[in-house]
N, C-alpha and C positions, 0 to 999 in steps of 0.2 A: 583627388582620387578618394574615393570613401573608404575609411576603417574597414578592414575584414571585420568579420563576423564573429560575436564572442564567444560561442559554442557552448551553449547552456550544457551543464548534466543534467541528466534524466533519470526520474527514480518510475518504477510502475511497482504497483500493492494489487491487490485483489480482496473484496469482500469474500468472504467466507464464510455460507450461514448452514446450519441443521432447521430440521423440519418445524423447530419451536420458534426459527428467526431470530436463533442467536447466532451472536459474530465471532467467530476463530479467530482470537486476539493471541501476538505471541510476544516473550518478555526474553529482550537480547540477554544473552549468557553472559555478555562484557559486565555488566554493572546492575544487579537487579532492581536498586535508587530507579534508575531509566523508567520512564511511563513506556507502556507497552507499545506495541505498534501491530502493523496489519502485516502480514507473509507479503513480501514483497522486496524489491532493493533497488541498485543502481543500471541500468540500460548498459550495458558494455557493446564495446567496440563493435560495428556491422552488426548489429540484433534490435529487431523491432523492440517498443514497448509491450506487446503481445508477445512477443517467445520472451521475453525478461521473466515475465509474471509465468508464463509455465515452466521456465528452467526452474527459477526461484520452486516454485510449489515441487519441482522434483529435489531440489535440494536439501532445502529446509524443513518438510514437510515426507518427504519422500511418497509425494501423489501424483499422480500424472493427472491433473487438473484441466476439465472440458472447455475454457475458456478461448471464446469467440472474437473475433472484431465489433460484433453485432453488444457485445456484453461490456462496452465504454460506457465508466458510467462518471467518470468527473476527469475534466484535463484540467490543472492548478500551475500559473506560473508564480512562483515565491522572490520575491525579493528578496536579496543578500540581507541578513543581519546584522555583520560583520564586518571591516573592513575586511577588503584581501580577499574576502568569498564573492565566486559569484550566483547571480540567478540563477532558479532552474526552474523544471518543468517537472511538473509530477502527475502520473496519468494512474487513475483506477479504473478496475474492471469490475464487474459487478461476478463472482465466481460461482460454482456449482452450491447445488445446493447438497448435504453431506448426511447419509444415514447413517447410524450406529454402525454400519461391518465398515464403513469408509473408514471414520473416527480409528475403529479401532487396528487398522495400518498405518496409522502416522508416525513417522520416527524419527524425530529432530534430528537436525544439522546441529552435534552439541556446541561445535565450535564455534556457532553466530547465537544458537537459541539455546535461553535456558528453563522454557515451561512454554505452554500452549493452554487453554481454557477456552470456555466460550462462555459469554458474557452480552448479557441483555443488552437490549439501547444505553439505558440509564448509567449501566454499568463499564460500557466501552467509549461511552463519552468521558466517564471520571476518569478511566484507567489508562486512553489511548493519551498520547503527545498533542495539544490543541490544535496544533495543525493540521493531521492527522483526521481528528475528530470534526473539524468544521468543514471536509471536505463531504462528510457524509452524512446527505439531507434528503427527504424523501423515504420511498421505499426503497430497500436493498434490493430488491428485484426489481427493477425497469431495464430491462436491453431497449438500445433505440434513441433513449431520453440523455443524451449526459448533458453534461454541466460543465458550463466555463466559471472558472473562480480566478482572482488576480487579490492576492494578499502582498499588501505590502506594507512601507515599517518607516513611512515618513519620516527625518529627523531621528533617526536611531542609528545612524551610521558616522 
């Protein structure tokens, strides 16, 4: 009889850009050391990774965020690093695009976030988590186009 099934976790993020094609990068409140990361989190119980990424952007963001099925723009399975951890699956969306009156409703979740900026390519490649940052290649704007990635950590476990 075959193993059940290891039941990966699931994280989904959202690109987040303004009209100059910078990214809505935000810096968790637990430990500001932390490299940044994308408005996003873990897939809970019975919820698509499409309502994850809109809850999250009501939560942490407090936006109600237009984001589509059509707006998948990278699915990533990650290898464990760790003993004891396992795989997962991490899906991005490519998100709205954000004018100054949007910006200026945004009102952290203080409890997960503690700062939000936007930050050029250059600048969100240095600042995000590498993993984070290798998922996102291309233009930020392609609905249609995603991208399968599979990172893994050979000999690191």
């Amino acid at each position: 009889m075959p193993s059940p099934a290891p039941g990966h976790p699931v994280t989904a993020a959202v690109l987040i850009t303004n009209l100059a094609d910078d990214l809505l990068i935000v810096q968790p409140a637990k430990d500001k050391r932390l490299p940044w990361h994308l408005p996003g989190g873990i897939v809970e119980q019975d919820e698509s990774p499409l309502d994850a990424v809109r809850r999250e952007g009501r939560e942490e963001l407090g936006l109600d965020l237009d984001v589509q099925e059509h707006d998948l723009f990278a699915v990533e399975w990650l290898q464990a690093i760790r003993p004891g951890r396992r795989d997962r699956i991490a899906f991005l969306f490519a998100g709205p695009v954000l004018t100054k009156d949007d910006t200026d409703r945004i009102t952290l979740q203080r409890a997960e976030l503690g700062a939000w900026r936007w930050a050029n390519r250059a600048e969100a490649e240095s600042m995000l988590h590498a993993a984070i940052a290798a998922r996102i290649v291309g233009p930020l704007q392609t609905p249609g186009s995603a991208v399968y990635r599979e990172t893994r950590h050979e000999g690191t476990l």
